[in-house]
KEDO-917766 format. One record per residue (C-alpha): residue number from 1; residue in one letter; z, x, y. Coordinates in Angstrom, 3 decimals. Layout:
BEGIN
<r><num>NUM</num><residuo>A</residuo><c3>Z</c3><c1>X</c1><c2>Y</c2></r>
...
***
This chain:
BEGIN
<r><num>1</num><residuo>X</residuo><c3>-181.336</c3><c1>-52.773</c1><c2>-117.851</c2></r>
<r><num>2</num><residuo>X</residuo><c3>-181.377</c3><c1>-54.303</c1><c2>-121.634</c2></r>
<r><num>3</num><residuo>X</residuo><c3>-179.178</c3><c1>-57.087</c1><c2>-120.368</c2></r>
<r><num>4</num><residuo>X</residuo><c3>-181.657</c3><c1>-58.018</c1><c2>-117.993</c2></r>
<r><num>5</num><residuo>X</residuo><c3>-184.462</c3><c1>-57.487</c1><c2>-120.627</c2></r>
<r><num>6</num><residuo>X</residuo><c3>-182.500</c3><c1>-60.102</c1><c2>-122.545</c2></r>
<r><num>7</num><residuo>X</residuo><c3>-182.514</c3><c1>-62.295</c1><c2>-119.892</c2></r>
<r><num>8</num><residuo>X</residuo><c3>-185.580</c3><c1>-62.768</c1><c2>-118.715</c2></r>
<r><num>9</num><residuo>X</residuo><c3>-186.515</c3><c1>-62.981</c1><c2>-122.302</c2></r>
<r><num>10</num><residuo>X</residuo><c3>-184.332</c3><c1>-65.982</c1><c2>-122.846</c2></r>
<r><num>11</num><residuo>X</residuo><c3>-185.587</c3><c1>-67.685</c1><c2>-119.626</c2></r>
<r><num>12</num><residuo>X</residuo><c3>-189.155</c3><c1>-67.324</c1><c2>-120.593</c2></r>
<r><num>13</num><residuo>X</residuo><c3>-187.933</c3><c1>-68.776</c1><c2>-124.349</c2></r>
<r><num>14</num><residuo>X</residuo><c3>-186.254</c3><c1>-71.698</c1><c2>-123.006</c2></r>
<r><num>15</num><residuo>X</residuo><c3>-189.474</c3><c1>-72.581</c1><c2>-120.770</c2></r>
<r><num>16</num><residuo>X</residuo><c3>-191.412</c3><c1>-71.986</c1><c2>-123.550</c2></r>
<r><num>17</num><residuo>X</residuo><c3>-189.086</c3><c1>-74.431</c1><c2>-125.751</c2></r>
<r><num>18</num><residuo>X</residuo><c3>-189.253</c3><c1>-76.846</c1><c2>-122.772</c2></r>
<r><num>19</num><residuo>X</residuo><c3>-193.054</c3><c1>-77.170</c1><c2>-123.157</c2></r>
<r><num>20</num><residuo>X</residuo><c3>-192.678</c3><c1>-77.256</c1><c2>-126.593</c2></r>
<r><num>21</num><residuo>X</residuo><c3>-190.356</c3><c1>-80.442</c1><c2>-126.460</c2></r>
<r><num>22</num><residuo>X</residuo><c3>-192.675</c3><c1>-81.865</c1><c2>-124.248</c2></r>
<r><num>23</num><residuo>X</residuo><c3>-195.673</c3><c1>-81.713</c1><c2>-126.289</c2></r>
<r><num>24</num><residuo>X</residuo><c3>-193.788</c3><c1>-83.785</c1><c2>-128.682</c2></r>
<r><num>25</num><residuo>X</residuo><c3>-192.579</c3><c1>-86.306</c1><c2>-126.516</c2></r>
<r><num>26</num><residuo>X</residuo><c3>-195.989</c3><c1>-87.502</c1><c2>-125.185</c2></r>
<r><num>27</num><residuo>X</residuo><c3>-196.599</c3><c1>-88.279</c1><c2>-128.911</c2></r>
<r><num>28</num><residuo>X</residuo><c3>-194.057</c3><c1>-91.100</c1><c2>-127.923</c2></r>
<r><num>29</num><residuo>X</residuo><c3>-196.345</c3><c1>-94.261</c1><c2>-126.251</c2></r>
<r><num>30</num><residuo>X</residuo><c3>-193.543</c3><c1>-95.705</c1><c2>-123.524</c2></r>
<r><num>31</num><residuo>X</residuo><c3>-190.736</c3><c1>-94.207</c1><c2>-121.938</c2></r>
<r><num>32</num><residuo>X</residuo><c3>-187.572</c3><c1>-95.231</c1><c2>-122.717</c2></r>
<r><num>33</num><residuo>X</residuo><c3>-185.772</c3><c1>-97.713</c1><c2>-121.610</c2></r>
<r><num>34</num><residuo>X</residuo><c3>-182.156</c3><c1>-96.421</c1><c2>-121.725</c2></r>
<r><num>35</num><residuo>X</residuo><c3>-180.770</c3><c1>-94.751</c1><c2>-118.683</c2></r>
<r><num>36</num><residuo>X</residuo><c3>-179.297</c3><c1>-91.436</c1><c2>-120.709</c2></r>
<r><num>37</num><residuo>X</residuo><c3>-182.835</c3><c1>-91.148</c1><c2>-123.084</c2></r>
<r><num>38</num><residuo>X</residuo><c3>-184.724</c3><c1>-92.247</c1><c2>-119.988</c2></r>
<r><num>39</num><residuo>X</residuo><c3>-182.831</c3><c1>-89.103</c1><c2>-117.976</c2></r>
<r><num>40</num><residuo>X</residuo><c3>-183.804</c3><c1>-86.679</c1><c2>-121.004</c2></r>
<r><num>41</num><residuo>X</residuo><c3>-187.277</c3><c1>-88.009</c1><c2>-120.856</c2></r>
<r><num>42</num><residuo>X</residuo><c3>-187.531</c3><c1>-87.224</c1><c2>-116.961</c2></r>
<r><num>43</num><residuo>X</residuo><c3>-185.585</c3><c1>-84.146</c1><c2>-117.383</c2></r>
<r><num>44</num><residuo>X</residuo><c3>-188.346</c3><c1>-82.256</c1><c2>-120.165</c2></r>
<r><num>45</num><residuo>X</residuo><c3>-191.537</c3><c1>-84.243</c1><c2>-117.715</c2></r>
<r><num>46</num><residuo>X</residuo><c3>-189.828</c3><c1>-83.037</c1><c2>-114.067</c2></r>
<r><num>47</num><residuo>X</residuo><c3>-189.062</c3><c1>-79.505</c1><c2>-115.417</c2></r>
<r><num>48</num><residuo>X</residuo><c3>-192.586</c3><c1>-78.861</c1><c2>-116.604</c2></r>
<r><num>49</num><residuo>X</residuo><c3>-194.890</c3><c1>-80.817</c1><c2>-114.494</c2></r>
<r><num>50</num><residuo>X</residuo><c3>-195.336</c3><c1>-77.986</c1><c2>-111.882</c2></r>
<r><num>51</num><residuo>X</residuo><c3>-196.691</c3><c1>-75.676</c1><c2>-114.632</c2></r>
<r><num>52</num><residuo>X</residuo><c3>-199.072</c3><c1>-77.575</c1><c2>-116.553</c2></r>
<r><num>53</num><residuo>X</residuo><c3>-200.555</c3><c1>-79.401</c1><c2>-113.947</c2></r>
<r><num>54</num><residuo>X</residuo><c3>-201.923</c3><c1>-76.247</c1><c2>-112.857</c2></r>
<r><num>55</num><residuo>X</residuo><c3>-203.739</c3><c1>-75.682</c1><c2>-115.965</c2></r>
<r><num>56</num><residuo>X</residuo><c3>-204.847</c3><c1>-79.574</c1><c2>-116.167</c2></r>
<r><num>57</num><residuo>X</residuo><c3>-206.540</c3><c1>-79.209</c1><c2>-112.387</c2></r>
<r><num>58</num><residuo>X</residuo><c3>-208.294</c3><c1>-76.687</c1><c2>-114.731</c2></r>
<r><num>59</num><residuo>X</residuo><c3>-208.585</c3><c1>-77.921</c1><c2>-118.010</c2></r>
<r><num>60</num><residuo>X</residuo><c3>-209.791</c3><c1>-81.373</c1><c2>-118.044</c2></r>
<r><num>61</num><residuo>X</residuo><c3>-208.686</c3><c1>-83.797</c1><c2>-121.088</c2></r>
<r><num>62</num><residuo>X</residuo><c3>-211.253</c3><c1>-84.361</c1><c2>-123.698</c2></r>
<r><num>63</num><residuo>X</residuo><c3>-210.894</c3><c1>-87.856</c1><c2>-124.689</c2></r>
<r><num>64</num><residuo>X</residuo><c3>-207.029</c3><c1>-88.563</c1><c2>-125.377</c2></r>
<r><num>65</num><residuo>X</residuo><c3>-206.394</c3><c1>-84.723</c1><c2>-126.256</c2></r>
<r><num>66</num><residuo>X</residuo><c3>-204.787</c3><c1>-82.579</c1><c2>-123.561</c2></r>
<r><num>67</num><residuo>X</residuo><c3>-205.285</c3><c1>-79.246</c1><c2>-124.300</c2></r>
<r><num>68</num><residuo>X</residuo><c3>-203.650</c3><c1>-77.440</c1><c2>-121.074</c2></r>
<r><num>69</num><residuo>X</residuo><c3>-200.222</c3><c1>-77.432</c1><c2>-122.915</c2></r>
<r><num>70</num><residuo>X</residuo><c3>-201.896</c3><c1>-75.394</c1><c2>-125.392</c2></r>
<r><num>71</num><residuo>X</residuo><c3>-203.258</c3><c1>-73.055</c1><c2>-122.850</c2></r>
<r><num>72</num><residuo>X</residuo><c3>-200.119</c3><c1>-72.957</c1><c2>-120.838</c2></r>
<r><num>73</num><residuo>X</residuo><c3>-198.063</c3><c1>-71.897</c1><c2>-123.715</c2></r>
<r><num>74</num><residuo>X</residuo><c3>-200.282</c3><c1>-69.480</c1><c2>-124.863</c2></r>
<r><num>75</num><residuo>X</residuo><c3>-200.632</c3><c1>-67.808</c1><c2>-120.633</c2></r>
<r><num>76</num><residuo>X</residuo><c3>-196.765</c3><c1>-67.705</c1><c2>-120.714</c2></r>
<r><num>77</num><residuo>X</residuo><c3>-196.464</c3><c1>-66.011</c1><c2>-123.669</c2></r>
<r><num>78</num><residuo>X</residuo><c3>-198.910</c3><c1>-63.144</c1><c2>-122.461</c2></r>
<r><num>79</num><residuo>X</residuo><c3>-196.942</c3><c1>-63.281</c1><c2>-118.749</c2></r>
<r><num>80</num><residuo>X</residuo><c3>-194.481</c3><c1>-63.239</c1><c2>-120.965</c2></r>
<r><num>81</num><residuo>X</residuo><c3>-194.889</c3><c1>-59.716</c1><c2>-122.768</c2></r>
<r><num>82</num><residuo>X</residuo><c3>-196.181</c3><c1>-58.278</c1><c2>-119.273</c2></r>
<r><num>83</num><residuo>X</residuo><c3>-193.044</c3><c1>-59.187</c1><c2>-118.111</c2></r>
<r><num>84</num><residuo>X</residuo><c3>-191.439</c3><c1>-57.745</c1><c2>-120.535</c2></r>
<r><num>85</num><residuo>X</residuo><c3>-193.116</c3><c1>-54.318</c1><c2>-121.221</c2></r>
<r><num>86</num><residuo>X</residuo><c3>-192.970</c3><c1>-53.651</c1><c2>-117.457</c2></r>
<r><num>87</num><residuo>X</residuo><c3>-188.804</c3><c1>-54.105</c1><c2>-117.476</c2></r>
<r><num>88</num><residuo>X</residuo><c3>-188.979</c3><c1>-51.733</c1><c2>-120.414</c2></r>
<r><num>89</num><residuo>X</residuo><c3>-190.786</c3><c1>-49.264</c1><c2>-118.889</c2></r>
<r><num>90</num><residuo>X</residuo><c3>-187.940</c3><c1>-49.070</c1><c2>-115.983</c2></r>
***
């Protein structure tokens, strides 16, 4: 049961990294233009779309700020140690 444990820890840590990235490419004002940085670009937006806009239907942005990858990171990280403490408890 530990190995799973792990796992689902390390999925929630890469999703959590994912965001992370993210947040630091919208710092960035135009997409690339390469095909292979344009492909990581898509990659980090596709893969974490689903989740924030959630909390954006939500969360409004105030002025250019967008705060719901804020709130979405800090939601996982509680789901996160739910998660967690109930596999432990098994």
């Amino acid at each position: 049961m530990e190995l799973v444990v792990d796992y689902v820890n390390a999925l929630f840590l890469v999703f959590m990294f994912t965001i992370f990235v993210r947040i630091l490419l919208s710092w960035v004002p135009m997409p690339p233009v390469r095909p292979a940085v344009r492909a990581v670009w898509d990659f980090f937006h596709q893969s974490t779309d689903w989740y924030l806009n959630v909390f954006r239907r939500i969360i409004p942005p105030i002025g250019m700020f967008d705060l719901s990858p804020i709130v979405a990171l800090i939601v996982l990280f509680i789901l996160r140690s739910l998660v967690i403490t109930i596999l432990e408890s098994f």
